[in-house]
One Martini backbone bead per residue (centre of mass of N, CA, C, O) as a GRO file, in nm:
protein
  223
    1UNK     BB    1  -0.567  -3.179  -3.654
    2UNK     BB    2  -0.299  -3.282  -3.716
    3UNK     BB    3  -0.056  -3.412  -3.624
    4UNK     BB    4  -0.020  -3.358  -3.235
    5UNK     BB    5   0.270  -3.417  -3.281
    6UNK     BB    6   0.569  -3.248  -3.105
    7UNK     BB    7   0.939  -3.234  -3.191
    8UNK     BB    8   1.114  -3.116  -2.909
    9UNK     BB    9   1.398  -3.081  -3.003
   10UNK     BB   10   1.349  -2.890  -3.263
   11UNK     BB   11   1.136  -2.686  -3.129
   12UNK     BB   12   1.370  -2.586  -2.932
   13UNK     BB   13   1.594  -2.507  -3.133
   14UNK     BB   14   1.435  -2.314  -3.300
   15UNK     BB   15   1.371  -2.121  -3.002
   16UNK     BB   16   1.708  -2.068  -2.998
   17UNK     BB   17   1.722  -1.936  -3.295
   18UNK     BB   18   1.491  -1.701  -3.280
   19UNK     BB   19   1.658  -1.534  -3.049
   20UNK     BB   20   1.954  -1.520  -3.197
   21UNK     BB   21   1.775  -1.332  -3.463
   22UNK     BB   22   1.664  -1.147  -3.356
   23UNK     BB   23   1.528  -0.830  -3.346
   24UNK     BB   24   1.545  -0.489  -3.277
   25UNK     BB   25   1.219  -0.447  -3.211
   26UNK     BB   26   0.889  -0.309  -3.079
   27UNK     BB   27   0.704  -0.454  -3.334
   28UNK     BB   28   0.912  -0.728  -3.413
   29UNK     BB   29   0.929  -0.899  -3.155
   30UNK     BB   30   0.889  -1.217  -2.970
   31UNK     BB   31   0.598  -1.112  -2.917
   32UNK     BB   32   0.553  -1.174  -3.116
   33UNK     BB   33   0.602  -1.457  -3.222
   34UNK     BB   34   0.437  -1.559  -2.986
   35UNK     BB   35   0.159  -1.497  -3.070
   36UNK     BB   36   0.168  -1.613  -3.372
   37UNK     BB   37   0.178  -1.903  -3.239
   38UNK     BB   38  -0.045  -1.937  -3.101
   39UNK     BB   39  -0.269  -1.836  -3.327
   40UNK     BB   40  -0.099  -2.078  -3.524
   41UNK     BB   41  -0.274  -2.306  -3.309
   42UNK     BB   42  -0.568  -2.221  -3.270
   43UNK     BB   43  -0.643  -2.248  -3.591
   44UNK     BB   44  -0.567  -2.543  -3.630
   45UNK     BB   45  -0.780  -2.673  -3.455
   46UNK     BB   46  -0.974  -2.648  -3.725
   47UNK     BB   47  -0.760  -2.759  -3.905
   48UNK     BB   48  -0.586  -2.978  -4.138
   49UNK     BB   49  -0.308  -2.950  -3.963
   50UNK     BB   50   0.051  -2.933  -3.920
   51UNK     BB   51   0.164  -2.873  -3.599
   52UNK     BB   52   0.451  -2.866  -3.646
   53UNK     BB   53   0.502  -2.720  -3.886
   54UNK     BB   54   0.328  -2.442  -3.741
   55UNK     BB   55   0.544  -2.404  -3.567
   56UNK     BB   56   0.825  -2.380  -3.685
   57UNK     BB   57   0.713  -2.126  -3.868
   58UNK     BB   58   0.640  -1.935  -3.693
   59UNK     BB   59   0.895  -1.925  -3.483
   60UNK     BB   60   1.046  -1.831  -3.801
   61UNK     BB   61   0.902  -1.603  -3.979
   62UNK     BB   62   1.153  -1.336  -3.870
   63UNK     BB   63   1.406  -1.382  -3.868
   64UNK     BB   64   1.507  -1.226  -4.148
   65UNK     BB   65   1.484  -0.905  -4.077
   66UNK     BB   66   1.763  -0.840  -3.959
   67UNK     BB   67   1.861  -0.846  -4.191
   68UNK     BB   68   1.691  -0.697  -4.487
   69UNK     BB   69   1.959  -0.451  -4.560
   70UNK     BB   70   2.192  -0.601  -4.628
   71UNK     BB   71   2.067  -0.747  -4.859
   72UNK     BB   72   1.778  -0.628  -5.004
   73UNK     BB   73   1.531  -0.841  -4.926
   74UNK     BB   74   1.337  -1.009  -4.816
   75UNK     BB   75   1.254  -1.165  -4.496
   76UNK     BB   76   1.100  -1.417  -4.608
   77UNK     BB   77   1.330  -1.469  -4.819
   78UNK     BB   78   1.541  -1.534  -4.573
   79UNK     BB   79   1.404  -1.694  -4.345
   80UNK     BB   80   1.350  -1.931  -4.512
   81UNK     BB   81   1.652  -2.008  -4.586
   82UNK     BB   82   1.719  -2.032  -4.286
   83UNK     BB   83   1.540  -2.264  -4.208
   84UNK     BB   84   1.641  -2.472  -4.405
   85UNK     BB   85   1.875  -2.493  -4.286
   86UNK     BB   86   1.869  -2.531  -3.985
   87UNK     BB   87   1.684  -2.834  -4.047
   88UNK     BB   88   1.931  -2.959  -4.198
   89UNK     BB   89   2.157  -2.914  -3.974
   90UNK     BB   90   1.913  -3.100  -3.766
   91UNK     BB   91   1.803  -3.356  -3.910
   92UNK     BB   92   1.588  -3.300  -4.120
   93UNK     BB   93   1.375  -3.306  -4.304
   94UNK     BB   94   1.339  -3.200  -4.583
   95UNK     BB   95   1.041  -3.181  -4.714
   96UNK     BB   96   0.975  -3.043  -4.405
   97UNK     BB   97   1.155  -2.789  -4.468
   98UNK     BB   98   1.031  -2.708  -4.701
   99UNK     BB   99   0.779  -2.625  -4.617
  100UNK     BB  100   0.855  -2.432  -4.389
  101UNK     BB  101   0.991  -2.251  -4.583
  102UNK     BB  102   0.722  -2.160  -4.773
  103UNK     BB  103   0.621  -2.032  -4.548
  104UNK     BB  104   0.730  -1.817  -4.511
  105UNK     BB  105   0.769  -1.709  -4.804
  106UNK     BB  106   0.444  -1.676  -4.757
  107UNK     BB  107   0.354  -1.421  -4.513
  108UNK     BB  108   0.375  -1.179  -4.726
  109UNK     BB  109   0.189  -0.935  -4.854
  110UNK     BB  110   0.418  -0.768  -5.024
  111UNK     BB  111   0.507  -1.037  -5.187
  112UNK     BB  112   0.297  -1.176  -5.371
  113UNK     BB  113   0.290  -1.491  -5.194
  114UNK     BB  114   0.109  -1.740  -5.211
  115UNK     BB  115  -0.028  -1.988  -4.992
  116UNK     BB  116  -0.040  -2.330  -5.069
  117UNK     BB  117  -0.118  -2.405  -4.771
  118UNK     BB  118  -0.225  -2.416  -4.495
  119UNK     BB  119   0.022  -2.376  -4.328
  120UNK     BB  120   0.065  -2.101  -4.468
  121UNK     BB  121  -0.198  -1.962  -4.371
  122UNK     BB  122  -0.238  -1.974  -4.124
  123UNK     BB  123   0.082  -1.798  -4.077
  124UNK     BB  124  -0.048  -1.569  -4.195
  125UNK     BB  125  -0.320  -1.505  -4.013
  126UNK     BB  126  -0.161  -1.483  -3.789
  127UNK     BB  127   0.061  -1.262  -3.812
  128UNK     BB  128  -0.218  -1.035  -3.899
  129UNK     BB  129  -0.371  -1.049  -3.623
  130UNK     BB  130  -0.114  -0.853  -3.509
  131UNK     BB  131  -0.317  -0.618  -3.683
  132UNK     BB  132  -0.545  -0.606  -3.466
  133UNK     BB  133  -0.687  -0.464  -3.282
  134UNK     BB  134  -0.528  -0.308  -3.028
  135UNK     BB  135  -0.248  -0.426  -3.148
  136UNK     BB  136  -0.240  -0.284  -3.369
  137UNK     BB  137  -0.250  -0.006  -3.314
  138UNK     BB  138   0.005  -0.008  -3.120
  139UNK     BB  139   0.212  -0.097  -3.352
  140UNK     BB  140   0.137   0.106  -3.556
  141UNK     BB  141   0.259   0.358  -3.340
  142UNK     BB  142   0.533   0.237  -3.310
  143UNK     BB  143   0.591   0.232  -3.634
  144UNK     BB  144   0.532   0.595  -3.656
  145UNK     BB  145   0.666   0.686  -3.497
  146UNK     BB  146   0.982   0.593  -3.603
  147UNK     BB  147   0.854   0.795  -3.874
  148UNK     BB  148   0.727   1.059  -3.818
  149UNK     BB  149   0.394   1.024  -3.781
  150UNK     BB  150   0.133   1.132  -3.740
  151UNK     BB  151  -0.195   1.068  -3.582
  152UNK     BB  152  -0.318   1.337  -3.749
  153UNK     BB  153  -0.514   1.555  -3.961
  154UNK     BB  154  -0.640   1.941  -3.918
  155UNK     BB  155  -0.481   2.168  -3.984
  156UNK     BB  156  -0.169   2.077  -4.089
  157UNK     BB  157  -0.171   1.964  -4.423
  158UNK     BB  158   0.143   1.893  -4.425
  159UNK     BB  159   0.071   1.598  -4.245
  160UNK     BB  160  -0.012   1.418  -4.496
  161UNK     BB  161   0.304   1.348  -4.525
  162UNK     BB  162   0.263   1.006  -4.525
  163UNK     BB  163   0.055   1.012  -4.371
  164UNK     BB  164  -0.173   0.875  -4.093
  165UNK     BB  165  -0.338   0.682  -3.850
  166UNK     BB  166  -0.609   0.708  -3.962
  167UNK     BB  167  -0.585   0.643  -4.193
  168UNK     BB  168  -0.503   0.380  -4.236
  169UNK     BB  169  -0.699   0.236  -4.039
  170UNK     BB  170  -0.917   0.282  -4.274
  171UNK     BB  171  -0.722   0.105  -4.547
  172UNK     BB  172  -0.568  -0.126  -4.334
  173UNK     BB  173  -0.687  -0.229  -4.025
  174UNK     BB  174  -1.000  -0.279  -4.118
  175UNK     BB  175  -0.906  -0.511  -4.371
  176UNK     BB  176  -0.746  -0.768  -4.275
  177UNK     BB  177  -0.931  -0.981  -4.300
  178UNK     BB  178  -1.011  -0.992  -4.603
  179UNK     BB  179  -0.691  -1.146  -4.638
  180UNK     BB  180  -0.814  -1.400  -4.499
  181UNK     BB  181  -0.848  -1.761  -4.489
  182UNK     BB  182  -0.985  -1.824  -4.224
  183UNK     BB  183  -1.229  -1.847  -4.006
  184UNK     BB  184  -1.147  -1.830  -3.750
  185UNK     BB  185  -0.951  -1.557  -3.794
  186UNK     BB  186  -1.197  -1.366  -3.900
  187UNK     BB  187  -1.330  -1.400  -3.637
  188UNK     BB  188  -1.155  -1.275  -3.433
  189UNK     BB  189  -1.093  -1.021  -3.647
  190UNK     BB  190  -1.351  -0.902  -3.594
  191UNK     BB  191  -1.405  -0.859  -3.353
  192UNK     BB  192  -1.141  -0.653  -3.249
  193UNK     BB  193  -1.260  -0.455  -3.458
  194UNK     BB  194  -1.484  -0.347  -3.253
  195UNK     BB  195  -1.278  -0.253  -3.039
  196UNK     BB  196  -1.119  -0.078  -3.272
  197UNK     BB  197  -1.388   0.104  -3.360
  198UNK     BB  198  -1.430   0.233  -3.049
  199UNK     BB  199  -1.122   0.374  -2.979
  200UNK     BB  200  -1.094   0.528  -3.266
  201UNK     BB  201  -1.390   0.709  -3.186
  202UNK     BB  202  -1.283   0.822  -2.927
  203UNK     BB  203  -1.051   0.966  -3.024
  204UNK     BB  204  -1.186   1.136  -3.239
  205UNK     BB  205  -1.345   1.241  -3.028
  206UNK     BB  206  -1.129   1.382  -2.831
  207UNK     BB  207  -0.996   1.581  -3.044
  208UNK     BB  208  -1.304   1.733  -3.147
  209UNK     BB  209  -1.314   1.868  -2.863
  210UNK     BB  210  -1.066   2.035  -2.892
  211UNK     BB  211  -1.159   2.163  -3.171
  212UNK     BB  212  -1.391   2.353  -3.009
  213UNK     BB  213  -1.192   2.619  -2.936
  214UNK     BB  214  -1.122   2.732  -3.197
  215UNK     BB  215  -1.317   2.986  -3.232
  216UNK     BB  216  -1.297   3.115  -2.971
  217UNK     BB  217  -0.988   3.196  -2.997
  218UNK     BB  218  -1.065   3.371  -3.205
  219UNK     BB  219  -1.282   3.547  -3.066
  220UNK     BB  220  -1.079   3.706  -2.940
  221UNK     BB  221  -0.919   3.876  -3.069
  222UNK     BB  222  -0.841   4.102  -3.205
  223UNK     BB  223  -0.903   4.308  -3.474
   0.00000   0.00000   0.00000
């Protein structure tokens, strides 16, 4: 890591600007941001990366969710304007502005724009690390909940319209790393999917074992 200093004025501001405009979401709320900024600082570690850039981006990097229905365009390119305005108005330099502001809207992987430097690899990686093991299920859920899309699909076929938990889990949330730039990174999510991939065989187990009774009922019938 370079640059290991960090202008406390302009980051106390930066976080109380990401306050100020977070989205009320249980899945994309502050305590995400403050995860995705922890650990990319703690990626930063080991790479050769502005840890200024790396603090700015991270802890601005959802500012724009809050609009992107109003807008109607990503929240990426929403907040990454939002934060080189911010950064402008508060006397930073425009060049670290700039940067900052290109780490923001290269963060979404479905907006299919490679982050062109460390730094904005970084808060890629960091970002995605917050979809991998427990925590990446748990939101996961909280985000299908709100979409009434169901657990599993085993009896009832119609369940399977705009998928379920398993298939995701198996499509996309065990995939997480395969699109991680740093070693850091992949270590920490290589690691969580292991545990995430006890969590949810376990859970398939328990589910297998609900439905090993479907028999029995069919056999009590009367014919």
């Amino acid at each position: 890591m370079r640059n290991k200093v960090l202008d406390k004025k302009i980051c106390l501001l930066a976080k109380e600007y990401m306050q100020d405009h977070m989205k009320l979401d249980s899945s994309h709320d502050i305590n995400h941001v403050y995860r995705v900024l922890f650990m990319a600082m703690d990626i930063a570690q080991y790479e050769i990366a502005n840890a200024e850039i790396v603090y700015l981006a991270a802890i601005l990097h959802d500012i724009g969710r809050r609009y992107e229905s109003e807008q109607n365009r990503s929240h990426a390119a929403i907040g990454a304007d939002m934060a080189y305005k911010f950064l402008i108005n508060n006397e930073y330099d425009s060049k670290k502005s700039l940067w900052v502001s290109d780490c923001i809207r290269s963060h979404r992987h479905s907006d299919l724009i490679e982050p062109t430097t460390i730094e904005g690899k970084i808060l890629f990686d960091a970002d995605k690390l917050d979809f991998t093991g427990t925590m990446g299920i748990s939101r996961t859920l909280m985000s299908m909940s709100k979409m009434n899309k169901p657990l599993y699909c085993v009896m009832d076929k119609s369940t399977r319209v705009g998928g379920h938990f398993f298939e995701y889990y198996d499509s996309v949330l065990r995939k997480v790393s395969e699109k991680m730039y740093t070693a850091r990174a992949k270590e920490i999510a290589n690691k969580r999917k292991e545990i995430a991939d006890i969590f949810v065989s376990e859970m398939k187990n328990e589910i297998n074992q609900c439905y090993t009774m479907e028999q029995l009922i069919e056999s009590l019938f009367s014919s």
